[in-house]
N, C-alpha and C positions, 0 to 999 in steps of 0.2 A: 768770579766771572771775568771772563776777558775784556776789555776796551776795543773794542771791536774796530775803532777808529785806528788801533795800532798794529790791529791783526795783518798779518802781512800772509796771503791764500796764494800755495803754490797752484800751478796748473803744467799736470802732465798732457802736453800734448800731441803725442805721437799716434793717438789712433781716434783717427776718424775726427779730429777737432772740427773739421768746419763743417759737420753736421750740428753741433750744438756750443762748441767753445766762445767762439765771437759773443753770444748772447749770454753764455754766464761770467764772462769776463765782464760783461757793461752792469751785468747785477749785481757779482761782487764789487764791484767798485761804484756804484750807483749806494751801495748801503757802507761807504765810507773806508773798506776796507785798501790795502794795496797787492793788486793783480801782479804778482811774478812770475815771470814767462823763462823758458831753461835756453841757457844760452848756450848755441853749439859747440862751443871752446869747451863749455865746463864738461859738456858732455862728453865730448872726445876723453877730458882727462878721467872721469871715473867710471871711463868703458874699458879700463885695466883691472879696476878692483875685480879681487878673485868673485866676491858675492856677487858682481853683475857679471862677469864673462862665465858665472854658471848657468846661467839664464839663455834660453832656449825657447824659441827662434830669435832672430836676429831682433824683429819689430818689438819685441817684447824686454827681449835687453836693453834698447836702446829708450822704452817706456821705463826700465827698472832704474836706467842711469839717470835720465831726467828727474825721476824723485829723488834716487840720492844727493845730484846736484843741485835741485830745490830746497832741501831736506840744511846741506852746506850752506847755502845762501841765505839760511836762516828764517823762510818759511813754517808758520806756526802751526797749517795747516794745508792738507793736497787736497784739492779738486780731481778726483780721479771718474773716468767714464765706465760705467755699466755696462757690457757691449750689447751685452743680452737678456736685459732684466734678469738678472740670476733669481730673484725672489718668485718669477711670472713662469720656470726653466720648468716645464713637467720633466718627471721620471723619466720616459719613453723619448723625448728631448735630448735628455743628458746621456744617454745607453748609447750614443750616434758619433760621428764623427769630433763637430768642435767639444759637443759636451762630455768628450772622454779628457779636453783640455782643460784642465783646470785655469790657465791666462785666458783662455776664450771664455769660457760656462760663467766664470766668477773671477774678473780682474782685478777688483778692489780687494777679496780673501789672498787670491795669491797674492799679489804684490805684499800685502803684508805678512804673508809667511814665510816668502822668501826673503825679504828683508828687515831686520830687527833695526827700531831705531827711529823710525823715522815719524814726522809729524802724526799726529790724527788724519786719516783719510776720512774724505767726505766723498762716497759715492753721486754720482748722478745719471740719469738716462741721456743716450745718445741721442736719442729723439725726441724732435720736439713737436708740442702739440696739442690738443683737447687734455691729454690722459698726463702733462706733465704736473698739476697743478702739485699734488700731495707729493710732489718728489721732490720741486722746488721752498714748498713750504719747511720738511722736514730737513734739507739740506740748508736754506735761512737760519733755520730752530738750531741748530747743532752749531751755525758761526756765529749767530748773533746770540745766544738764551735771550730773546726779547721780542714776546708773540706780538706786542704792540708796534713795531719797526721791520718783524716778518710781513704783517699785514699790508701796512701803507707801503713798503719796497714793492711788496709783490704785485699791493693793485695797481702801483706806476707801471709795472713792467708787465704784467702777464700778456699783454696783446700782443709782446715781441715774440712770444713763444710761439715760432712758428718754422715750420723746415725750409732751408734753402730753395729759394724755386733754382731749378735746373735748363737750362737749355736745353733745345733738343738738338741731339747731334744729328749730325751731316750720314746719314745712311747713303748719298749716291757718293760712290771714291770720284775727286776729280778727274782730269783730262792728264792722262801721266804716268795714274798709279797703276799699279801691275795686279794687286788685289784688293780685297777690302778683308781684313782681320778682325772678328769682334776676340776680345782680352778679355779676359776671365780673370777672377781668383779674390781668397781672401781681401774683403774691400778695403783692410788697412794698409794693404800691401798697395794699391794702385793709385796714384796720382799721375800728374803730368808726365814729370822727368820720366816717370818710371816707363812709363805706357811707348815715350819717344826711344826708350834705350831696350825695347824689347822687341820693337819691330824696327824694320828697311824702309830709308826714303825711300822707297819706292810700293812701299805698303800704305795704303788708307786702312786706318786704326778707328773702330768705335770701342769705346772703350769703359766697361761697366760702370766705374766710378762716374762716366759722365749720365749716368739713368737714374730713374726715378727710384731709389730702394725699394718703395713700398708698391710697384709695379714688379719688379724684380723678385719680391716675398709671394707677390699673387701668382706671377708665372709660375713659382714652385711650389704652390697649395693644390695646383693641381696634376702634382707627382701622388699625392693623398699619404704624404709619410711626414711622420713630426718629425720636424727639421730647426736648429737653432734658427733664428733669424740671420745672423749670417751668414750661414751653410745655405738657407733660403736662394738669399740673396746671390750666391754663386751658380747655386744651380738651375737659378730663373735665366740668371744673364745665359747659359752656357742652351738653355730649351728655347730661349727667345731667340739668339742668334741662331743655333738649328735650325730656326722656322725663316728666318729672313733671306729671302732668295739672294740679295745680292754679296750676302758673308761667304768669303769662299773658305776660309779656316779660320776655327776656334783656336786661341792660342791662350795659355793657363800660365800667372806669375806665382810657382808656389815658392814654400825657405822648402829644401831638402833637410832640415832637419826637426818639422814638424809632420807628426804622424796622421794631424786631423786633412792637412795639405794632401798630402799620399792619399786619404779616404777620398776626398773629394776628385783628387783626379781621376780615380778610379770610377768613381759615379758619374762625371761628364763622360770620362769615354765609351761607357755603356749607355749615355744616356744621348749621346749626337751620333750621326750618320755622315758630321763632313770629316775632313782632317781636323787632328788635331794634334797638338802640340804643347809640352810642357818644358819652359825655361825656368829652368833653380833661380832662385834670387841671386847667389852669392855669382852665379855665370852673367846674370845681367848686369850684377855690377863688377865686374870686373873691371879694374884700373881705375874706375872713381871714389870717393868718402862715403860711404855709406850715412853718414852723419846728412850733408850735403844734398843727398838722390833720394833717399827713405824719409828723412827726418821735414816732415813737410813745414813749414815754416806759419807758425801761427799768424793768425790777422792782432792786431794788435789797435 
């Protein structure tokens, strides 16, 4: 059995971390563990190895690179995120868009089939909340073996288990802007920089990542089609913005070399009435690091 006190618990955190990262980094480290965060140097250098630059889409290479550079750094064990309860995924689910991905449907499977080597992965849900408790306990059990130090960690902390509150964003564009754009897409895809390098100063951007997910999964339950929860979440943002009078174009961040990305654009553009728009990722980063623009920088 491990020392758990010397266990040292990587975390990949390129997708979607500050839905749930911040708070399993203060539990790993609250139960004596040391929290290792991927540092973009190292990233950059084992985004050459052949096994990560076979890796497809962009967000997900640069997930694969972080655990090998975890993995280097001597990490005994990865904290890796569930995007989409793969265990909760029905059949009719998986038949669809992200669930035809294997990195989307089930990221902890893939990650480790595509890469041999690398720590024990400890999956966990993105989300947090009532339903996290049995996901929290079973991922304690598997770093600690010790249901007596699973229990007392968990009843310190379980009240933290709770989702980011959100601001509401500025739906009027101010005195200037030329339109107002709600942005679409894959939510691992959208952060700040991103959102700012995808439209014109002269565009007012609301932009999915700043919404409620789980508003965003309700606008899409009632399309009445099993849809991943992420897929959800895209094509909530893309029917909420359709309905908001003052969005005057839908604009989508897909990677051009993700087939679930193609599905979904093809679902917004049958599914909206304003303009719309699809910029490739590798077009919006043009001239910058992808490392730098994508790779969102965890809270620490």
């Amino acid at each position: 059995m491990l020392d758990f006190a010397a266990v040292r618990v990587g975390f990949v955190t390129q997708l979607l971390w500050d839905r749930y990262g911040p708070f399993w980094l203060r539990l790993v480290r609250d139960a004596g563990a040391e929290g290792l965060l991927p540092m973009p140097d190292a990233v950059r250098t084992v985004l050459a190895e052949p096994r990560v630059a076979a890796v497809a889409p962009l967000t997900f290479r640069l997930a694969a690179a972080q655990a090998v550079a975890l993995a280097a750094a001597g990490a005994d064990a990865l904290l890796v995120p569930d995007l989409n309860g793969a265990e909760k995924a029905t059949s009719e689910q998986l038949a669809r868009g992200g669930g035809l991905d294997p990195w989307i449907a089930d990221f902890p499977t893939a990650l480790r089939d595509a890469l041999a080597g690398l720590p024990a992965l400890v999956p966990v849900p993105v989300e947090l909340g009532d339903e996290i408790d049995r996901s929290a306990v079973t991922a304690l059990q598997n770093l600690l073996h010790d249901a007596h130090a699973v229990r007392r960690i968990w009843g310190r902390r379980r009240a933290e288990a709770r989702p980011p509150r959100r601001a509401t964003p500025a739906w009027s564009a101010p005195a200037g802007a030329r339109r107002t754009v709600g942005l679409v897409g894959q939510p691992w895809l959208l952060n700040d920089a991103l959102a700012g390098r995808a439209t014109a100063a002269t565009e007012h951007v609301v932009s999915q990542h700043r919404l409620d997910p789980e508003l965003l999964r309700a606008e899409a339950r009632r399309l009445g089609e099993p849809l991943l929860p992420t897929d959800a979440e895209t094509l909530g943002a893309a029917r909420l913005f359709g309905r908001r009078g003052g969005v005057s174009e839908i604009r989508m961040v897909a990677d051009r070399a993700s087939a679930a990305d193609a599905w979904l654009a093809n679902r917004v553009r049958g599914l909206v009435r304003k303009p719309f728009q699809v910029r490739f990722l590798d077009d919006v980063l043009a001239g910058a690091d992808a490392v730098d623009i994508v790779l969102v920088a965890p809270v620490d």
